[in-house]
C-alpha positions in Angstrom: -11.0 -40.6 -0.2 -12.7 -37.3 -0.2 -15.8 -35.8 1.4 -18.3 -33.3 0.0 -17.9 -30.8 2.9 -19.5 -27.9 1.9 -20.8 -26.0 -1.1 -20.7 -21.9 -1.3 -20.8 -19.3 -3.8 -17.2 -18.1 -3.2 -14.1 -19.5 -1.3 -11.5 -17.3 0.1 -8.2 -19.4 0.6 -6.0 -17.6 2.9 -7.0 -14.9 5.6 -4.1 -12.5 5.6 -5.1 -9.5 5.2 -6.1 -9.9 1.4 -8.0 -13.0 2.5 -10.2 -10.8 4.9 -11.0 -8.1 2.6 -11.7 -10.5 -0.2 -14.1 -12.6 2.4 -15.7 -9.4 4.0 -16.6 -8.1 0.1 -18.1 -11.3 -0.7 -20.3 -12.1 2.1 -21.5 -8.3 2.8 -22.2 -8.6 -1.5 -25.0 -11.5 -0.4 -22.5 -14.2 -1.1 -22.2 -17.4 1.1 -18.4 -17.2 1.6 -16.2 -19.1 3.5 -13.0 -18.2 4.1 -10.4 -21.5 5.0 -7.4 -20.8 6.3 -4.3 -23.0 8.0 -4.6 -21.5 11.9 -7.6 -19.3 13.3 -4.9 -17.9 14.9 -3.4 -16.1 12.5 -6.3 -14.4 11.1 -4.8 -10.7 9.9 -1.4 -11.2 11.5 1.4 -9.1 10.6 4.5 -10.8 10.3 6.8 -8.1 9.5 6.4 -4.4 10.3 3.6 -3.5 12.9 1.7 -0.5 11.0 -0.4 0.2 8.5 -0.3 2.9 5.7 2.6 5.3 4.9 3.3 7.0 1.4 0.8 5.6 -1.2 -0.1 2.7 0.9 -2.1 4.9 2.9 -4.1 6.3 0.0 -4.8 2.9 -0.7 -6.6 2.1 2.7 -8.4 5.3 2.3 -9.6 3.6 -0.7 -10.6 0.4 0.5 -12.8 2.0 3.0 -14.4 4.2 0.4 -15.3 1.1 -1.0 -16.7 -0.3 2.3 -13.8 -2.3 3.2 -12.6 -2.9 6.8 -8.6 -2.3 6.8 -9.3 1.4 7.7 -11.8 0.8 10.3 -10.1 -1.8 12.0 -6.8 -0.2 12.5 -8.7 2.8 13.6 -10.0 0.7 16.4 -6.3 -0.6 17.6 -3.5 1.8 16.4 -1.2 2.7 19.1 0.4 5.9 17.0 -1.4 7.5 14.2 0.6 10.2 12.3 0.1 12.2 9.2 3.6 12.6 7.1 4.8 14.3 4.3 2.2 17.7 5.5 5.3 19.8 4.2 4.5 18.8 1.0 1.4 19.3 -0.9 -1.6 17.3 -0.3 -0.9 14.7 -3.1 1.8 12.8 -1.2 0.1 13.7 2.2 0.1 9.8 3.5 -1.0 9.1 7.1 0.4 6.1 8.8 -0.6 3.8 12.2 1.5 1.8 14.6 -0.9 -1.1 15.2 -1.5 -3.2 18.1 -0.6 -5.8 16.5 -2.4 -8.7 18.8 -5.5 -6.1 18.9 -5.6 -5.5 15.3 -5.7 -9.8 14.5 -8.1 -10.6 17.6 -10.4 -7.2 16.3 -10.5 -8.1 12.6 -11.0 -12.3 13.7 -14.4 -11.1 15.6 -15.3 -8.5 12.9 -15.3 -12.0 10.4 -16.9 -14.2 12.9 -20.0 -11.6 13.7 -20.4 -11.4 9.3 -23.6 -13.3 9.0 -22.9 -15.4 5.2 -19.2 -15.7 5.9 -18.2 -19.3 7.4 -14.7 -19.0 8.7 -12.9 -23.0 8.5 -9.4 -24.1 9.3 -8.3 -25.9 7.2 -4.7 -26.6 4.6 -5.9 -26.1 1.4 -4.0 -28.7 -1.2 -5.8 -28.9 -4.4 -8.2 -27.2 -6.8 -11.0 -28.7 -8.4 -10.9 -28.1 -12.0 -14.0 -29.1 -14.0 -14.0 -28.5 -17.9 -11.2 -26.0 -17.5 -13.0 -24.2 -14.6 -12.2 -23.7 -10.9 -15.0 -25.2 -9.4 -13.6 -25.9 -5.3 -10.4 -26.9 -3.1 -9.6 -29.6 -1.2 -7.8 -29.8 1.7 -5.0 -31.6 4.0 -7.8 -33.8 5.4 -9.6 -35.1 2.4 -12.5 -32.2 2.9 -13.7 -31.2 -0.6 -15.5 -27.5 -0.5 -17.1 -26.4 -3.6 -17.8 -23.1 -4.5 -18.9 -21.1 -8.3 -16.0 -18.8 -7.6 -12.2 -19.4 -5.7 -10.1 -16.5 -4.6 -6.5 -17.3 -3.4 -4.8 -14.7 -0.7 -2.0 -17.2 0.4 0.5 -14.7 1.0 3.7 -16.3 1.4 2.9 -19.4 2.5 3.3 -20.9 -1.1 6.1 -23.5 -0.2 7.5 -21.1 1.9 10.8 -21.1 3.1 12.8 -19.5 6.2 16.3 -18.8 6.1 18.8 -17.7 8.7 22.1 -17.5 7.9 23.5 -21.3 7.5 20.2 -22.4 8.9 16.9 -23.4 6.4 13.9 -25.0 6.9 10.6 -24.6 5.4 7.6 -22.7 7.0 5.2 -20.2 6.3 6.0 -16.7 8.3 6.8 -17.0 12.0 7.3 -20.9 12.0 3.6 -21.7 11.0 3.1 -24.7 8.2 4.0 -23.5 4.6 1.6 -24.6 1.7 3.4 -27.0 -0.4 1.1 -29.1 -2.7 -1.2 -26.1 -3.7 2.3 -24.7 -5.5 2.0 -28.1 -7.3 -1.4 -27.8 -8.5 -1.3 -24.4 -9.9 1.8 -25.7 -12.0 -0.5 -28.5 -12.9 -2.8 -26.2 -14.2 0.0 -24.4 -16.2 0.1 -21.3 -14.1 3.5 -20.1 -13.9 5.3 -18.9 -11.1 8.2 -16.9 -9.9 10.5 -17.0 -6.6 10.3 -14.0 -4.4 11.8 -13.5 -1.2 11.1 -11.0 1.6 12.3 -10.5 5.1 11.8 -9.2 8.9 13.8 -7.7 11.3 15.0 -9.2 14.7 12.4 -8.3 17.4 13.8 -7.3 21.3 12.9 -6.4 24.4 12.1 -3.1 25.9 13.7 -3.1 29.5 16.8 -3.6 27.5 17.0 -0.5 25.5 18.6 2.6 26.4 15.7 5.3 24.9 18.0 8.2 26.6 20.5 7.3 23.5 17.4 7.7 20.6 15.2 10.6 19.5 11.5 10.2 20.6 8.7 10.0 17.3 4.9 11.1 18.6 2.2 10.7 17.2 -0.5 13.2 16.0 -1.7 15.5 18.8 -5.1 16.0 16.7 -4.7 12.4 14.6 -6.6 11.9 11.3 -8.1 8.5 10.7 -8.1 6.2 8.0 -12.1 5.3 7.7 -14.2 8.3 6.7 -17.0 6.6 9.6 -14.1 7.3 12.1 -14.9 10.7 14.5 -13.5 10.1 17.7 -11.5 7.1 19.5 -10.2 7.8 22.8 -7.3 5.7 22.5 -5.6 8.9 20.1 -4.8 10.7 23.6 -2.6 7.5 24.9 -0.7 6.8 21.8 2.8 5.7 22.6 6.0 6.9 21.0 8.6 5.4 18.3 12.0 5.8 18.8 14.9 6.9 16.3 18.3 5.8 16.0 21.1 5.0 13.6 23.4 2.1 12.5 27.1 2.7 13.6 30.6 2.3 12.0 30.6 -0.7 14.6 27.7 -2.4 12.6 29.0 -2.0 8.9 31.7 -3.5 10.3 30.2 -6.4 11.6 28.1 -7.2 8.0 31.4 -7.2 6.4 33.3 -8.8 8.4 30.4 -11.8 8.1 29.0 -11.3 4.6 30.5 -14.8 3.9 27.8 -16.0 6.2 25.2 -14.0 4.7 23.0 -16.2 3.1 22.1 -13.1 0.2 25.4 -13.0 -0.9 26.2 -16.9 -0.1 23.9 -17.7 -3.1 21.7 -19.6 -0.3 19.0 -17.5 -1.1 17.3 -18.3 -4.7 14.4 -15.7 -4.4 14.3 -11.7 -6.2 14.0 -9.4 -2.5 12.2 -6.2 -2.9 13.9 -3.0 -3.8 12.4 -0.9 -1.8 12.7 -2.6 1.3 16.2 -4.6 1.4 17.8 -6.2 4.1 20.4 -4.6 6.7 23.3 -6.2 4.7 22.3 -5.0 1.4 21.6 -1.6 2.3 25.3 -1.9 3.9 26.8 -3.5 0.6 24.9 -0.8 -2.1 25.1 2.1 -0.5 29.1 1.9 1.2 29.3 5.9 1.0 26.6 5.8 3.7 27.8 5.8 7.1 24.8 5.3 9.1 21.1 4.3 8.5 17.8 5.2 10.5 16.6 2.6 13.0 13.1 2.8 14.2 12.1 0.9 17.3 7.8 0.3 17.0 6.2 -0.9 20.3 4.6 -4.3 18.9 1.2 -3.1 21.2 0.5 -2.1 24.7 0.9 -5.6 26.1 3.7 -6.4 25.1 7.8 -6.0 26.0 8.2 -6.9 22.2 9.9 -4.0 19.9 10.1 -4.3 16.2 13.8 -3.3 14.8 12.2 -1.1 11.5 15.2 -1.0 9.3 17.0 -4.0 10.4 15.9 -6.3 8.3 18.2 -9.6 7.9 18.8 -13.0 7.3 22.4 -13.4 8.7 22.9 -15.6 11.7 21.5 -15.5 15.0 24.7 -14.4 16.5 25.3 -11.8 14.2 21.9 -10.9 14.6 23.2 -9.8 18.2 26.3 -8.1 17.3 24.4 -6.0 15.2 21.9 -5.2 17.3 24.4 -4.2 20.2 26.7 -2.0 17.8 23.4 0.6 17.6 23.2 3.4 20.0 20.9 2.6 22.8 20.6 -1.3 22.3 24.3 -2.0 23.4 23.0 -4.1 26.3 19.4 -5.1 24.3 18.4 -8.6 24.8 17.0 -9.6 21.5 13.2 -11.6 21.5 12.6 -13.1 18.1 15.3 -13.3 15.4 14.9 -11.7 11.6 14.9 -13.9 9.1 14.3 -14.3 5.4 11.5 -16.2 3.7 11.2 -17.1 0.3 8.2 -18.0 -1.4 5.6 -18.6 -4.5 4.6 -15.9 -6.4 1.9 -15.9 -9.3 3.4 -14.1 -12.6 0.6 -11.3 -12.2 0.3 -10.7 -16.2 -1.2 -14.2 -16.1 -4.6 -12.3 -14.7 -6.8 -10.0 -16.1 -7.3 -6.9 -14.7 -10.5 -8.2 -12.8 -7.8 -10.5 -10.9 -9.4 -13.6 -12.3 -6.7 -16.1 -13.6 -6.8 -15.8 -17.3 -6.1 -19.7 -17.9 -8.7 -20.9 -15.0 -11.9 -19.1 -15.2 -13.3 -18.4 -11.3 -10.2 -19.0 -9.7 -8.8 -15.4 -8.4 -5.7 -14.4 -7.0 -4.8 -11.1 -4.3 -1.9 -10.4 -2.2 1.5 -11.4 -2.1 0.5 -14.3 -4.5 0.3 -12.0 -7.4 4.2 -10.5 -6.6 3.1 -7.4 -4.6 5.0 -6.4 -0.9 3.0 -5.0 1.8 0.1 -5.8 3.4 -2.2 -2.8 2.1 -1.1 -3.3 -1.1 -2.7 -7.2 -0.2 -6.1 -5.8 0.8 -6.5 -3.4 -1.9 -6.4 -6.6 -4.7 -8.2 -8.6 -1.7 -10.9 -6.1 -2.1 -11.3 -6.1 -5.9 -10.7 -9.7 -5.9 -13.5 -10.7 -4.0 -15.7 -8.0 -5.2 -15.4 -10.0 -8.7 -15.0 -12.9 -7.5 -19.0 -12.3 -5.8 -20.1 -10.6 -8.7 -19.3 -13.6 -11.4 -20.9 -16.0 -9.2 -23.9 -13.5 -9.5 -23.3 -13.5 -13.4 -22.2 -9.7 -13.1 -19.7 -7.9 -15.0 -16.2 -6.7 -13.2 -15.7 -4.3 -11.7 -12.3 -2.6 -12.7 -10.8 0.5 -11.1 -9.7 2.9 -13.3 -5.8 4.0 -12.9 -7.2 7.7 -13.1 -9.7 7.1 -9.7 -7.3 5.0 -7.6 -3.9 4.1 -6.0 -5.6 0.2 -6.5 -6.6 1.1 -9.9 -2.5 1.8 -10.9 -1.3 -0.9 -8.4 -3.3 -3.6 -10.4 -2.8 -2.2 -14.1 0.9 -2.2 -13.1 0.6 -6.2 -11.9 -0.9 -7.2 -15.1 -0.1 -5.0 -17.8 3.9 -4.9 -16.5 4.2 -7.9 -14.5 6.7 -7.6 -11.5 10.1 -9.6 -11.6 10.9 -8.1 -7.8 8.5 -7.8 -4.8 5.9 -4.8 -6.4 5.8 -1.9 -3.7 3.2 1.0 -4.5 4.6 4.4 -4.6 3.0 8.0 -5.4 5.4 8.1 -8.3 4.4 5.4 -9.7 0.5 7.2 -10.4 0.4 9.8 -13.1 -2.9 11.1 -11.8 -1.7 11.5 -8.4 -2.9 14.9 -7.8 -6.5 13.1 -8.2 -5.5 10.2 -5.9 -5.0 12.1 -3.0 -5.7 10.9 0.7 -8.4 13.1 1.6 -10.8 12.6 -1.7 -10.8 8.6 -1.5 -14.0 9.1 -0.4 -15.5 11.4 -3.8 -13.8 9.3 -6.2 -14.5 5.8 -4.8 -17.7 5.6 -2.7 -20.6 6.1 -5.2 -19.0 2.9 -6.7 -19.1 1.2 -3.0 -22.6 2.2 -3.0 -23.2 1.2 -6.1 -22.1 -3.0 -5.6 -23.7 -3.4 -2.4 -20.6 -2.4 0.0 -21.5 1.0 1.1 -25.1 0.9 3.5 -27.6 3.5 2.2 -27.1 5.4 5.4 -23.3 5.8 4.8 -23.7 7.2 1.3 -26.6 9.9 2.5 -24.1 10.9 4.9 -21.3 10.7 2.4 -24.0 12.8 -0.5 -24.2 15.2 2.1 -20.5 15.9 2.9 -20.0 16.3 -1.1 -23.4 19.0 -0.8 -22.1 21.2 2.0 -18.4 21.2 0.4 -19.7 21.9 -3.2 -21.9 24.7 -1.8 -19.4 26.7 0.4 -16.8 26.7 -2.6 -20.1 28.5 -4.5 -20.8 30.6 -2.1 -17.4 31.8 -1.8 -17.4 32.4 -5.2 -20.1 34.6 -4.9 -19.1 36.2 -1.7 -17.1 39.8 -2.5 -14.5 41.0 -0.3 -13.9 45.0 -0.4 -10.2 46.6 0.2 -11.6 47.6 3.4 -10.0 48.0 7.0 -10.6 44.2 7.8 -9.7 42.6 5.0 -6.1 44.7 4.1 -5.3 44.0 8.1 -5.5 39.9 7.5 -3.7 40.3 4.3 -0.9 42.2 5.6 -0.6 39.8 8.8 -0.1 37.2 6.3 2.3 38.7 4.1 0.3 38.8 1.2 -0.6 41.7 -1.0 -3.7 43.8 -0.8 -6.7 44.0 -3.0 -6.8 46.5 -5.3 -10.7 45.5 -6.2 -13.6 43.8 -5.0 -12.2 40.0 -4.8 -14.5 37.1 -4.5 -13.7 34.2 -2.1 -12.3 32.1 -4.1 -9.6 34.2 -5.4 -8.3 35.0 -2.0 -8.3 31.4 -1.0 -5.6 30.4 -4.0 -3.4 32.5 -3.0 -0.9 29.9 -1.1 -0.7 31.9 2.2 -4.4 32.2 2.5 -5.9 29.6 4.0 -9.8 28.4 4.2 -9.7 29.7 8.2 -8.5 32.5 7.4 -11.8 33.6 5.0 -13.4 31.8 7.8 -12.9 34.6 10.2 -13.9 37.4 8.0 -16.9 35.0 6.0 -18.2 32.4 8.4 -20.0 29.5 6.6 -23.5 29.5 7.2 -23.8 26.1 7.6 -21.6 24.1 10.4 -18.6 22.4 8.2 -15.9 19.3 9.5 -12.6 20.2 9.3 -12.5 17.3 6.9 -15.4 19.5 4.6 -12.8 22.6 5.3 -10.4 20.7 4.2 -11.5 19.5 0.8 -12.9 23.4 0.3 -9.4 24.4 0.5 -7.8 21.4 -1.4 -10.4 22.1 -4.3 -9.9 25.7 -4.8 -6.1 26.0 -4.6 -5.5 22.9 -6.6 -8.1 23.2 -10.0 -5.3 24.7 -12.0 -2.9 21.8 -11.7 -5.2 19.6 -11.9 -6.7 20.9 -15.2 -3.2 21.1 -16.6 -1.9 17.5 -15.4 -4.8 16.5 -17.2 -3.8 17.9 -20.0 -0.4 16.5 -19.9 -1.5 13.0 -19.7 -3.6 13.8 -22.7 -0.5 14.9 -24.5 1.4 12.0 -23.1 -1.3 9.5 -24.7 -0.5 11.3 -27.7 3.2 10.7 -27.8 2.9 7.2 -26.6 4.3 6.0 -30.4 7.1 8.8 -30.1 10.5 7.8 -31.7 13.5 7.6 -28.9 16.9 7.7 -30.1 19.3 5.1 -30.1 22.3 7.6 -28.5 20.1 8.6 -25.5 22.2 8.6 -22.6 19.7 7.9 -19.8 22.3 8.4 -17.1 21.9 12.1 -17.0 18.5 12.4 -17.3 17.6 14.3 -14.0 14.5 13.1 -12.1 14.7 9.5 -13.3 13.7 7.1 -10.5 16.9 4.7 -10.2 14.9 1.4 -10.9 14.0 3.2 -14.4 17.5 4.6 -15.7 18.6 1.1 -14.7 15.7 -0.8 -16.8 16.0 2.1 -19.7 19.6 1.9 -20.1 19.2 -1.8 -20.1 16.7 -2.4 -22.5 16.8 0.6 -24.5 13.1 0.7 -26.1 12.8 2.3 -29.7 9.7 4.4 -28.1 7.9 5.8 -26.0 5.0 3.5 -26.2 7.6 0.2 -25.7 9.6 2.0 -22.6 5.6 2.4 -20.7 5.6 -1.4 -21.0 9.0 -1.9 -19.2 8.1 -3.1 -15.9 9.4 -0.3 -12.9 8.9 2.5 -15.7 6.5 5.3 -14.4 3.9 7.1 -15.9 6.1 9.9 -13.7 9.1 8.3 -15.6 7.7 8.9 -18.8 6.9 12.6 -18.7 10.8 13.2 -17.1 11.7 10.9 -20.4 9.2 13.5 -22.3 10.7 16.8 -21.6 14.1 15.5 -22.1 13.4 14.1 -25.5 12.2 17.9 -26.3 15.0 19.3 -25.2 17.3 16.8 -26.9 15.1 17.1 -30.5 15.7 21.1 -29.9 19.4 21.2 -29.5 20.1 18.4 -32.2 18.0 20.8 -34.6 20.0 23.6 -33.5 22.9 21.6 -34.2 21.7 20.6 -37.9 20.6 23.8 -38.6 
């Protein structure tokens, strides 16, 4: 028999790192929350990779912290590395990315929960959801507990009757041999929710005395790092970051998978689950791309306490002992003594068009789901729908509307319009292609497009946002004043021009003209036009960013108008999608499969870009032109 164990407005069910953000939200909204999970120990843990952010992933923890989320200001407080990538490129894809202390980051984010004043943290193995009338109303767990609550979120990550698999060897489990969640799989098919089998993996984990680092090529971090919370000015850990190491599968290796795919449980059939694309396993990467003859290797440091290196790259479910033959064919790990082996884990997955875009199940009203439940890879792709999901999930036990983030104002807003609108039928992995706006997502203006809303539900303190209204004053008003500031052809300003290749004024030019040319930059108007006003390099930054980009902007805006336009455009049957330049391999592949009548039917194909879509575009203009020219 059951006990009444507690009753609270909203009940997180997991505390991965969509469970924490989803928990945080709900309790610092004025929410009792409490937030039950199988082992306190686990709190935030990252099972596979030990970083945060990267290529659209780190837009998205910009954008959790403009919100008021705590991803951003927790791995501020523990990386090990921090490093900005892609700053060849423009600012869109600019993406900065953290190696994590991975034991700091867990223990940081466990206290940050404990310390929350309406957020009760419980361990507990949630079984069952208490369904009233057709409505979520509680869970009950392993030992008979019954917690009620007016709103449920699920974050259980892959636990979902999880599975590990190792070459011959299977067993079930959650990630790194904790209990896997069996009966809760039952009750949401009870409830007619309908779910998928995914499937994801880690890499083999080995020591550090036994690597050879003379044999790999050394990866710094930042020597002036950026961070990921806006709040962030200073940690002195930045000047003792430690290093990442490159090197590169062998001819030794491929031979090795080869010579063992037999055993390979992916290509056994052992493995029922889809793996994701963009992150496959050793053996498949081996198998697809055979022309290759070596792939990178990363080796992370796991923390500063530890002897423990993660193998980035070397993901795999073969064997144990083929494990170590791998391992041993790669320059500098020919005598490596391996830790922890790589496995595969298969799992439970929510089919995500099942919710609305509020993340609330459409068959169950007040039960939510976030994370890896709802098909996505990734654990900041987790807290961004952790986020929104307990934002709602607080805001309908308040009676309040949703609140739903616009594809146009965030990496979140396309990740979960993707999820619901397309579904997923592999692990969903956020890219910058996948965002049509993405010259308006960028890293460095998370902050302008997301935090009057943070403000706005409660997240953001009133002191935060008067800081934040005054950043978005002192940027606004130096792009004005360079506007009105005139620059002669004098002496000075011909001199700076010519020592940076650039032509010389003819006229009187104002600031603002100057800046967009591409080889002037914001310091270099500095030194001939200080700001009155003391500016971050953050404010410099946006200056610059604002000025030099308001013409693309204005015309991508334009071209999604025209897109919207188009949407019901006729495709012809004889399209040959396989020489369509630009296409992103997962879309030729789903376009040549399915081969939509429009334009309008191939944005519904799930792993079919907005980006996709405009490269579809100009090639059905071309294609009308020439088969006119033809006619005529």
């Amino acid at each position: 028999m059951g006990y009444l164990a507690g009753e609270y407005d909203v009940i997180v069910i997991g505390a991965g790192h969509a469970g924490c953000e989803s928990a945080l939200a709900a309790a610092r909204m004025g929410c009792e929350t409490l937030l039950l999970t199988i082992n306190l120990d686990m709190i935030a843990f990252m099972p596979c990779n030990p970083s945060v952010g990267g290529p659209a992933k780190g837009h998205v923890v910009r954008e959790i912290d403009a919100l008021g989320g705590e991803m951003g200001r927790n791995i501020d407080k523990t990386f090990i590395q921090m490093r900005m990538l892609n700053t060849g490129k423009g600012p869109a894809v600019h993406a900065l990315r953290a190696q994590a202390d991975k034991f700091l980051y867990q223990h940081t984010m466990k206290e940050t929960i404990e310390k929350e004043k309406k957020l009760t943290l419980r361990q507990g193995m949630a079984e069952d959801l208490i369904v009233e009338d057709g409505v979520c109303r509680g869970v009950i767990t392993k030992t008979g507990a019954e917690y009620r609550a007016k709103t449920v979120v699920l974050t259980t990550g892959t636990y979902l009757r999880g599975k590990v698999i190792m070459g011959e060897l299977m067993y079930e489990s959650g990630p790194n041999n904790q209990q896997p969640a069996v009966k809760l799989s039952e009750s949401l098919r009870k409830l007619g929710i309908q779910l998928v089998r995914f499937k994801t993996g880690t890499p083999p984990r080995v020591h550090e005395d036994t690597i050879d680092f003379s044999k790999t090529e050394i990866q710094p971090g930042d020597e002036k790092p950026k961070y990921f919370s806006f709040e962030t000015e200073y940690m002195e850990h930045a000047n003792n970051q430690l290093p990442c190491w490159l090197t590169y599968t062998s001819e030794e290796t491929h031979r090795i998978i080869n010579d063992n795919l037999h055993r390979a449980p992916m290509f056994s059939g052992a493995i029922e689950g889809t793996g994701p694309r963009y992150c496959p396993s050793i053996e498949d990467k081996i198998v697809r791309f055979a022309d290759k003859p070596k792939h990178q290797i990363f080796l992370e440091p796991e923390g500063r306490n530890t002897k423990e290196y993660y193998v980035q790259g070397l993901s795999t479910s073969m064997p144990e002992d083929v494990q170590l033959q791998i391992l041993r064919s790669i320059p500098g790990l020919e005598k490596v003594e391996m830790m922890r082996t790589g496995y595969a884990i298969e799992y439970d997955a929510v089919v995500p068009t099942q919710l609305w875009p509020s993340l609330e199940t459409k068959l169950v009203p007040n039960l939510f789901t976030a994370g890896q439940i709802n098909g996505t890879s990734g654990y900041e792709e987790a807290a961004g729908q952790g986020i929104i999901a307990g934002i709602n999930a607080a805001r309908k036990a308040k009676g309040e509307d949703p609140v739903i983030i616009e594809r146009s104002a965030g990496y979140i807003g396309v990740m979960i319009d993707d999820l619901v609108t397309k579904g997923t039928n592999e692990p969903y992995r956020l890219l910058t292609s996948r965002a049509e706006y993405r010259l308006l997502l960028r890293h460095d203006n998370a902050d302008l497009r997301l935090t009057p809303l943070g403000h706005e539900i409660g997240l953001i303190p009133e002191a935060r946002y008067e800081k934040f209204l005054q950043k978005k004053a002192l940027v606004e008003g130096e792009i004005n004043r360079l506007k009105e500031t005139k620059f002669r052809p004098d002496e000075a300003v011909q001199a700076m021009l010519a020592g940076l290749d650039s032509a010389p004024i003819q006229n009187t030019t104002d600031g603002l003209t100057l800046l967009r040319r591409p080889e002037v930059s914001y310091a270099d108007i500095e030194r001939l036009s200080p700001s009155p006003v003391e500016l971050t390099d953050d404010m410099k930054e946006q200056v610059e960013i604002q000025t030099k980009y308001t013409g693309y902007i204005e015309k991508q805006l334009l071209q999604v108008e025209r897109l919207g336009k188009m949407e019901k455009k006729k495709i012809p049957d004889d399209i040959d999608y396989t020489i369509i330049h630009g296409l992103a391999t997962e879309a030729r592949q789903k376009l040549d499969k399915i081969r939509p009548l429009s334009i309008g039917q191939a944005s519904r194909i799930s792993g079919v870009t907005p980006a996709d879509l405009s490269i579809l575009l100009v090639h059905l203009e071309h294609y009308n032109r020439v088969t006119a020219a033809r006619g005529s």
